[in-house]
N, C-alpha and C positions, 0 to 999 in steps of 0.2 A: 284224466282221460286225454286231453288235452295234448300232455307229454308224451304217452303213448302213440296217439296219430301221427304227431313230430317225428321220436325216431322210425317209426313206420315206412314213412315218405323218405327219412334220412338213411335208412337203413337200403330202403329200396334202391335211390340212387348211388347209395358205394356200390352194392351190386354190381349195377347194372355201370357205372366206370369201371367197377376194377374186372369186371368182363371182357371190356372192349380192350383192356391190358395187359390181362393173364391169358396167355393161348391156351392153357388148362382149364378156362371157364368160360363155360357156353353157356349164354343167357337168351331167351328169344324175344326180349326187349319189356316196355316200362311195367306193362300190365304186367306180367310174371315176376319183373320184380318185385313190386309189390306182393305181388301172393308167397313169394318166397319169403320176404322179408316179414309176412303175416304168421309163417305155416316158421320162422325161425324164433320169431317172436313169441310162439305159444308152446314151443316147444323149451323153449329158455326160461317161463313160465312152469312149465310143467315140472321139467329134466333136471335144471341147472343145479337144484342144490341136491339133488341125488349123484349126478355123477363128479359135482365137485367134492363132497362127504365120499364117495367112491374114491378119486385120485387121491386125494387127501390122505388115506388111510394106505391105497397101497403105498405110496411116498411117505408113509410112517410122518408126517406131516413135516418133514424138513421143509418145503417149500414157505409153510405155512409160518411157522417158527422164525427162520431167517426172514421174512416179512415179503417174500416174491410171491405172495398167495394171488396174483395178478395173473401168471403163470399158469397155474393150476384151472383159474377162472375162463382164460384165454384156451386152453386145450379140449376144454368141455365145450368152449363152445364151437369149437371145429369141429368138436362131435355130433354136436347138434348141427349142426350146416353140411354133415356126410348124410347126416338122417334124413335131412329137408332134399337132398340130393337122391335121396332115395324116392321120398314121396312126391318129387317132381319130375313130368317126361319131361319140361321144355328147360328145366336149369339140372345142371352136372360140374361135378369137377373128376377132375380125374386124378385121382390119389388125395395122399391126407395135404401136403403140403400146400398145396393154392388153397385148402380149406381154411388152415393153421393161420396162412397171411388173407385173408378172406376176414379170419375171426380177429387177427388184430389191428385190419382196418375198419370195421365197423364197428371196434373197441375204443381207437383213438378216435373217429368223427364223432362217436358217441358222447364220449369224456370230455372233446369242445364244444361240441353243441349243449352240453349240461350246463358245462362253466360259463358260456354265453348266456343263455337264453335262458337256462332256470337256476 
């Protein structure tokens, strides 16, 4: 539980940086990042290994094979961060691509805050 509140809070402040850096993403500050970073969180929960077993299959699983399944991991979840962009008035991106670097900055904070802290 513990871990989950962590990237929560971690999750929320890439956000709400890589907002103030990407003119393609508009965030209305900390409280919404958080709720975005809640509403990304349960949807990565829900979706992730649906729509990675989706890309997987149409990629006939080359990704997977040659060992880039990071890749595949990472797209899904730009996917999920277009959706959380749908179910949020106060956070947007405009197009997939600030999504795409969205999903693999909060990929890499992710992966150091693991190998730190758990």
């Amino acid at each position: 539980m513990l871990q989950w509140i962590v990237h929560i809070v971690i999750d929320g402040l890439v956000l709400l940086a890589a907002a103030n850096m990407m003119p393609k993403v508009k965030l209305e500050g900390f409280k919404t990042a958080i709720i975005v970073a809640l509403i990304i969180g349960l949807l990565s929960f829900l979706l992730s290994w649906v729509l990675t077993l989706l890309l997987n299959v149409a990629t006939f699983g080359i990704f997977y094979f040659l060992g880039l399944g990071f890749i595949i991991r990472v797209i899904a979840y730009a996917i999920i961060i277009e959706i959380a962009d749908q179910l949020s008035s106060d956070f947007k991106t405009k197009g997939f691509l600030p999504s795409l670097w969205l999903a693999v900055f909060i990929a890499l904070v992710g992966a150091i805050v693991d190998a730190i802290l758990f």
